[in-house]
C-alpha positions as a Markdown table, in Angstrom:
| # | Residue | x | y | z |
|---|---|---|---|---|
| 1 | Unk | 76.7 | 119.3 | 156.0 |
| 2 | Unk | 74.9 | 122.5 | 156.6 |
| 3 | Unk | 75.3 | 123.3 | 152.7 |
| 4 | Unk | 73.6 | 120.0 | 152.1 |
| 5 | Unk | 70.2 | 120.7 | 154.3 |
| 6 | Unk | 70.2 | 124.2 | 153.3 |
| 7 | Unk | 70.0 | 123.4 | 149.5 |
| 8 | Unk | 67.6 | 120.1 | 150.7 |
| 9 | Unk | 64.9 | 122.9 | 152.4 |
| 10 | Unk | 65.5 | 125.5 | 149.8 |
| 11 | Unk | 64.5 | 122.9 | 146.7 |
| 12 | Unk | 61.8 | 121.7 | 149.6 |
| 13 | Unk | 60.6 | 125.4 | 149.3 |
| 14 | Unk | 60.5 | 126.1 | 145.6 |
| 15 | Unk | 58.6 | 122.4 | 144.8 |
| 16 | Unk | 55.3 | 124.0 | 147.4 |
| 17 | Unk | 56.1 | 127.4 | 145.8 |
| 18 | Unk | 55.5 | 125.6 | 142.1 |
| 19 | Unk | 52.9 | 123.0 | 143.4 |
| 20 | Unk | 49.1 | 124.5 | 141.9 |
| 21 | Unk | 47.8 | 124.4 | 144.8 |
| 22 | Unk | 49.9 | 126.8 | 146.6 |
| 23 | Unk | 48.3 | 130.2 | 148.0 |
| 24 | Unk | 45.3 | 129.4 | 146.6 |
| 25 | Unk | 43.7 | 132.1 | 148.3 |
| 26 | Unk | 42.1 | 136.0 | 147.4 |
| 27 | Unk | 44.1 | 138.0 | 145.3 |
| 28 | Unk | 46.0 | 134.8 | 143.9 |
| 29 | Unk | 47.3 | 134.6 | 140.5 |
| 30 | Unk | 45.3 | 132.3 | 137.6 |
| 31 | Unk | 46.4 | 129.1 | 136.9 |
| 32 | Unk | 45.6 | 125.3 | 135.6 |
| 33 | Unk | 45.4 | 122.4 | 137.1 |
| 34 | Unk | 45.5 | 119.1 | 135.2 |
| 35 | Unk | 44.2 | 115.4 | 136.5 |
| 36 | Unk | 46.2 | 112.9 | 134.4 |
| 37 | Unk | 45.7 | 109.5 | 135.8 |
| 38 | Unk | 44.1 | 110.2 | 138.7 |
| 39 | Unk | 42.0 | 112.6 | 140.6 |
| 40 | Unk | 43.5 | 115.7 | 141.4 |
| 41 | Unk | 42.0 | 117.4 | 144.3 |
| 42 | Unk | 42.1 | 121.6 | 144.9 |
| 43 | Unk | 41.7 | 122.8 | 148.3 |
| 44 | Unk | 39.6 | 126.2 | 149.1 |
| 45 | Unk | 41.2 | 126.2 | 152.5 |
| 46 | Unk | 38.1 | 125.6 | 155.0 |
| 47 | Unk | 35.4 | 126.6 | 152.3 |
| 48 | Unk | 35.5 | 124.2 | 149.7 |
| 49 | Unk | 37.1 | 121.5 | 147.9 |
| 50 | Unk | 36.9 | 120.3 | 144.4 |
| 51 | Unk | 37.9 | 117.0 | 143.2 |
| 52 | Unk | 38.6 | 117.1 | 139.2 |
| 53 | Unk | 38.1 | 113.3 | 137.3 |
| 54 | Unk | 41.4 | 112.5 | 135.6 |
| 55 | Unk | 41.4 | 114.2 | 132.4 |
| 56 | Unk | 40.0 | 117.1 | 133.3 |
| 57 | Unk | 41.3 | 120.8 | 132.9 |
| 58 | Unk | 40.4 | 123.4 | 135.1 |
| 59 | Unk | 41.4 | 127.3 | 135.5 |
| 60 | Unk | 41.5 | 129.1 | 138.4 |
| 61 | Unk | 40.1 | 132.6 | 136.8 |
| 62 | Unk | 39.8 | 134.9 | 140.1 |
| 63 | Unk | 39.4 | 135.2 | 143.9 |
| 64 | Unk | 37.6 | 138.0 | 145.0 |
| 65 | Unk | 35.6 | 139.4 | 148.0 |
| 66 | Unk | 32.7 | 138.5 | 146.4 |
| 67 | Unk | 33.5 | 135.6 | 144.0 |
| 68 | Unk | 35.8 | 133.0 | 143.4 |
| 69 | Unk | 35.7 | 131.7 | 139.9 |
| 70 | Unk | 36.9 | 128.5 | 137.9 |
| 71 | Unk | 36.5 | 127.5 | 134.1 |
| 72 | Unk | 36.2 | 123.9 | 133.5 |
| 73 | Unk | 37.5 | 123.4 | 130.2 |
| 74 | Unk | 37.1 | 120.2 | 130.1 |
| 75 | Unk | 36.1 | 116.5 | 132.1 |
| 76 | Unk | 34.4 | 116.3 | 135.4 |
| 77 | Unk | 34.1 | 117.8 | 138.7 |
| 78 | Unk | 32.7 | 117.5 | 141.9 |
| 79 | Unk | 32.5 | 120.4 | 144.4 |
| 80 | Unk | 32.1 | 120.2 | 148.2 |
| 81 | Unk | 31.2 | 123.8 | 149.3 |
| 82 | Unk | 30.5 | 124.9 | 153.2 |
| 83 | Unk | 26.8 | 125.9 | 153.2 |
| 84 | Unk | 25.7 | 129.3 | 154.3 |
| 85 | Unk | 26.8 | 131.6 | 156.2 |
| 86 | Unk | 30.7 | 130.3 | 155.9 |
| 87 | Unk | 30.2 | 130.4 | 152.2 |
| 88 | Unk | 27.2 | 133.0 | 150.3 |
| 89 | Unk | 25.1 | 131.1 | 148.1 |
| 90 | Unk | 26.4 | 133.3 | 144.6 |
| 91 | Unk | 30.3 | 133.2 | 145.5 |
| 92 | Unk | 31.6 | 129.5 | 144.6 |
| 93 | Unk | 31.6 | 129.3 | 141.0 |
| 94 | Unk | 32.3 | 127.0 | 137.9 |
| 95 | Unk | 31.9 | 128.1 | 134.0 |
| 96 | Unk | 31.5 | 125.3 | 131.5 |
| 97 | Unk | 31.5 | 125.3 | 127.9 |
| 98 | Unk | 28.1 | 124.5 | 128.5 |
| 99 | Unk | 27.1 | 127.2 | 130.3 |
């Protein structure tokens, strides 16, 4: 019994350890995420949160001290971003193909 909730938490574990949204945070490694079908939404733990349209691609590029950057590759977005001081007014953002 103890074999079976150990493998249970341990596949628990490695699902938020693959989800895109885990340790989204500074320092963290780029990556994609995807809306399909639906929204997809992509905390910034208490500074931001963006909400990509369904078939939309965005990267996660970098989080710095300074800066966190994303690369919207393509579709929509919208961005809800704390206001000044909890966020600097130059730190969130989003490159398009656009500009």
């Amino acid at each position: 019994m103890f074999a079976g909730v150990a493998a249970a938490a341990a596949a628990a574990w490695l699902l938020w350890l693959a989800s895109p949204t885990a340790a989204l945070h500074e320092g963290a490694a780029r990556r994609t995420f995807v809306a399909t079908d639906t929204p997809l939404v992509v905390p910034l733990g208490d500074l931001a949160q963006i909400t990509l349209a369904p078939g939309s691609e965005l990267q996660f590029a970098h989080w710095q001290p300074d800066q966190v950057l994303f690369r919207l590759e393509r579709g929509a977005l919208t961005a809800r971003v704390q206001p000044p001081p909890a966020v600097a007014p130059d730190f969130f953002v989003v490159d398009t193909p656009l500009g």
